[in-house]
C-alpha positions, -999 to 999 in steps of 0.1 A, spaced: 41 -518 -823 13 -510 -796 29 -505 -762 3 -505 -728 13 -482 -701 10 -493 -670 3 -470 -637 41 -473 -626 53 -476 -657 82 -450 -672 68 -442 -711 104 -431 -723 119 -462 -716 84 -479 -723 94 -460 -760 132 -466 -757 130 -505 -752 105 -512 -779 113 -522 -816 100 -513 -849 99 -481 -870 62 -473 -855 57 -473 -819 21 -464 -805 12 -460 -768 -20 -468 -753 -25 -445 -720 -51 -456 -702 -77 -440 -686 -75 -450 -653 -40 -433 -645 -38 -405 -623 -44 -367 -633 -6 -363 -630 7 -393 -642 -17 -385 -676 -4 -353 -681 31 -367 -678 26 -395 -709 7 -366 -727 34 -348 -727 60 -367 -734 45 -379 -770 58 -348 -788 94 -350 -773 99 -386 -777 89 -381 -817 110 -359 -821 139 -376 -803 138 -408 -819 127 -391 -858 132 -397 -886 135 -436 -879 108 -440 -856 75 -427 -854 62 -423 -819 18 -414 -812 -5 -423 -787 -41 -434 -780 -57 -424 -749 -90 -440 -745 -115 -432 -719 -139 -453 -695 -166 -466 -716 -146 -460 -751 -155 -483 -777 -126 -507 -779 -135 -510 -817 -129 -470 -821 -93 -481 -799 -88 -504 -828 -95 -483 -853 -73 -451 -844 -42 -474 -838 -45 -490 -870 -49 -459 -886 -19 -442 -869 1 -477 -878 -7 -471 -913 -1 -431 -912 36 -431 -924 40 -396 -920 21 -391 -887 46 -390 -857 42 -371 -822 2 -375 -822 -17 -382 -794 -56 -395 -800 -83 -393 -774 -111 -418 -777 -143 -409 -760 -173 -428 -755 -202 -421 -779 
């Protein structure tokens, strides 16, 4: 399940609300420095929290990303059964 975090948003409960066995964040760039570093951070915790029954990554993407290269990294982390408390940056080419 792809979840969007919003400025004011709180990503544990963001995490905590959602459904499904695979639950993938997309931080956007336009939050501020602190705010980032918060969601970054709380990736790793939140996996491990909710393991083994749901996975928990993220996908930070950055202004001027490709939104296809967006695409791509959260269908590959949606399909990584294994892969739980990742965070992927997406920089523009």
């Amino acid at each position: 399940m792809l979840l969007a975090l919003r400025p004011d948003g709180d990503i544990a409960a963001l995490v905590r609300r959602a459904v499904g066995a695979s639950r993938i964040v997309l931080i956007p760039a336009t939050l501020d420095p602190l705010t980032m570093a918060q969601a970054r951070a709380a990736i790793g915790p939140l996996a491990i929290d909710l393991a083994p029954a749901v996975r928990v990554n993220a996908v930070t993407a950055a202004e001027g990303a490709d939104p296809a290269d967006v695409d791509a990294a959260v269908t590959f982390l949606e399909n990584a059964p294994s892969t739980t408390g990742q965070l992927l940056d997406i920089r523009p080419r």
